[in-house]
C-alpha positions as MATLAB code, in Angstrom:
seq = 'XXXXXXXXXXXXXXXXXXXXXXXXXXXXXXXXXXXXXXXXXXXXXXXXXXXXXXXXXXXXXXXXXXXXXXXXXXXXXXXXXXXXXXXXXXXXXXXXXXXXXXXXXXXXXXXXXXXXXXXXXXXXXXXXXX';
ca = [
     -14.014    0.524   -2.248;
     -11.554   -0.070    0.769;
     -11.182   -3.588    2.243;
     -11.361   -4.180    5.592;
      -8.712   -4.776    8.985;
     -10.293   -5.223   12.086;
      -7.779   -3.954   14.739;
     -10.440   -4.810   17.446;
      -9.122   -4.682   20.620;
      -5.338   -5.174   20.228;
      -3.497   -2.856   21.973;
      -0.208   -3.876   20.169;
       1.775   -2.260   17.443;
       0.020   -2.726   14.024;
       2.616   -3.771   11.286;
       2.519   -3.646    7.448;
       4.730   -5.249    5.170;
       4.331   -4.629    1.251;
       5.902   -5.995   -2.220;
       5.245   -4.219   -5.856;
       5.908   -7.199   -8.210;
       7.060   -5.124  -11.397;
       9.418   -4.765  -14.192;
      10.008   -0.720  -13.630;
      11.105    1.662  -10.667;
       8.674    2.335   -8.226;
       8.417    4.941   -5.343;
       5.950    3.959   -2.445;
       3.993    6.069    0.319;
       1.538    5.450    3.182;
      -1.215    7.835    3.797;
      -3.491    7.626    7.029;
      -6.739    9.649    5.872;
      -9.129   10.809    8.365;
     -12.189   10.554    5.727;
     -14.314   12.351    8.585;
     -12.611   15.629    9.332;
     -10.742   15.110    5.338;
      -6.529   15.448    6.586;
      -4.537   12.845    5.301;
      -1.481   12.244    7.373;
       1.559   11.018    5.437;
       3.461    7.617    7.473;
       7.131    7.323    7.856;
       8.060    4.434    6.058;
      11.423    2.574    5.564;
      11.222    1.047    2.143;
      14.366   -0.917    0.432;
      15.544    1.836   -1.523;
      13.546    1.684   -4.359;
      10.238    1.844   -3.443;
       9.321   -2.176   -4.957;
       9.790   -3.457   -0.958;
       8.463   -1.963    2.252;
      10.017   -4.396    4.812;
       8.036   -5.538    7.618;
       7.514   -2.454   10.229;
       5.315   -0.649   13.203;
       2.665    2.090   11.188;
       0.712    2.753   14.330;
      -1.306    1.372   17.248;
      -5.127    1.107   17.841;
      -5.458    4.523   19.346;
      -3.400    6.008   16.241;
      -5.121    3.322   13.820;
      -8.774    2.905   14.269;
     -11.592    4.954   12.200;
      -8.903    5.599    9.805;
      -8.234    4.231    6.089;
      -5.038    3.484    5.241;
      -3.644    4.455    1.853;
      -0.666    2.277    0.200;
       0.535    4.661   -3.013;
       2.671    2.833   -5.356;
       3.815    5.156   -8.947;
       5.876    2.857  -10.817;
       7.487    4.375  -13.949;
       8.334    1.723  -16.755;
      11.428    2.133  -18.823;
      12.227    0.856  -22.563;
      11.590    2.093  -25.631;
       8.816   -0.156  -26.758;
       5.110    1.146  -25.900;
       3.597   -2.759  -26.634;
       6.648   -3.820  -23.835;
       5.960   -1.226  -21.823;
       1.618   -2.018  -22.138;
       2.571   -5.953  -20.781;
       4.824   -5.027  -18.041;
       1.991   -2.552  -16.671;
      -0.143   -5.473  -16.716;
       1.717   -7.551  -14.989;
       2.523   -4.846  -12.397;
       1.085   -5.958   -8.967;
       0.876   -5.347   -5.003;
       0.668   -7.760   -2.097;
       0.228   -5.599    1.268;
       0.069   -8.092    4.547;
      -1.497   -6.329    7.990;
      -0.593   -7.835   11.386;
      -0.993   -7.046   15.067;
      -4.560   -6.461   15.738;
      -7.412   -9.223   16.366;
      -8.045   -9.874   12.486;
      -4.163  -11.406   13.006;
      -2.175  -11.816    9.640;
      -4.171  -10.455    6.941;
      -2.841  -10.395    2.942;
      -4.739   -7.799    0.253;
      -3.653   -8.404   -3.133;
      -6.368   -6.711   -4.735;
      -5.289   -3.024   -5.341;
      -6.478   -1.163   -7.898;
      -4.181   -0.269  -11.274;
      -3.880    2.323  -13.472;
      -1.788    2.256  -16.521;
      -0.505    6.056  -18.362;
       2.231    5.180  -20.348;
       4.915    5.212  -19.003;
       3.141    4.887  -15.561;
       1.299    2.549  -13.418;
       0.075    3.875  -10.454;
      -1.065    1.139   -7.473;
      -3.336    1.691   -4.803;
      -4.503   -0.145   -1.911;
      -6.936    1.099    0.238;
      -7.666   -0.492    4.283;
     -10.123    0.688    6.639;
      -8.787    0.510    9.910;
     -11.887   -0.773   12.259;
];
């Protein structure tokens, strides 16, 4: 189930600003998906190089924004040779995604969901866009 920002009636630029807390490399992407007509529009994004930090930036504005969820896509591969190593760093793999611009103000989700395949962890966060 998606959480929740309420762009209201903000007519400014929304920002989002995202950090994968993990032990392994990690490639991020930002999906706008129109659930309604079902197209998925990918975002440009300007991440740090490796996918772990998505500095703070401009995804969109209200008329861009609203009625849409917003997709954060995290696939982290783990490295080592130890499966049991590899199992605890996957659990410790997390996401903190923090909204801002619209009348909801600064808003933190920390709640995406995991998935672990050996080597992989794969991190999702999904926002509806109201």
């Amino acid at each position: 189930m998606a959480d929740i920002y309420n762009i209201g009636a903000s007519t400014t630029q929304i920002t989002l600003e995202a950090t994968i807390s993990t032990f392994g490399l990690a490639a991020t992407t930002v999906n706008l998906i129109d659930v309604a007509a079902g197209t998925i529009i990918q975002l440009p994004i300007n991440d740090d190089g490796n996918g772990n930090i998505l500095p703070k930036q401009n995804i969109g504005d209200h008329t861009l924004l609203t009625g849409k969820r917003l997709q954060i896509f995290t696939k982290v591969t783990l490295t080592g040779d130890d499966a049991p190593t590899r199992a605890h760093n996957a659990a410790a793999t997390t996401g903190s995604y923090t909204i801002d611009g619209g009348d909801d103000g600064v808003k933190a989700y920390t709640d995406a969901d995991t998935t672990y395949i050996d080597p992989n962890v794969f991190v999702e966060q999904l926002i509806d866009m109201q």
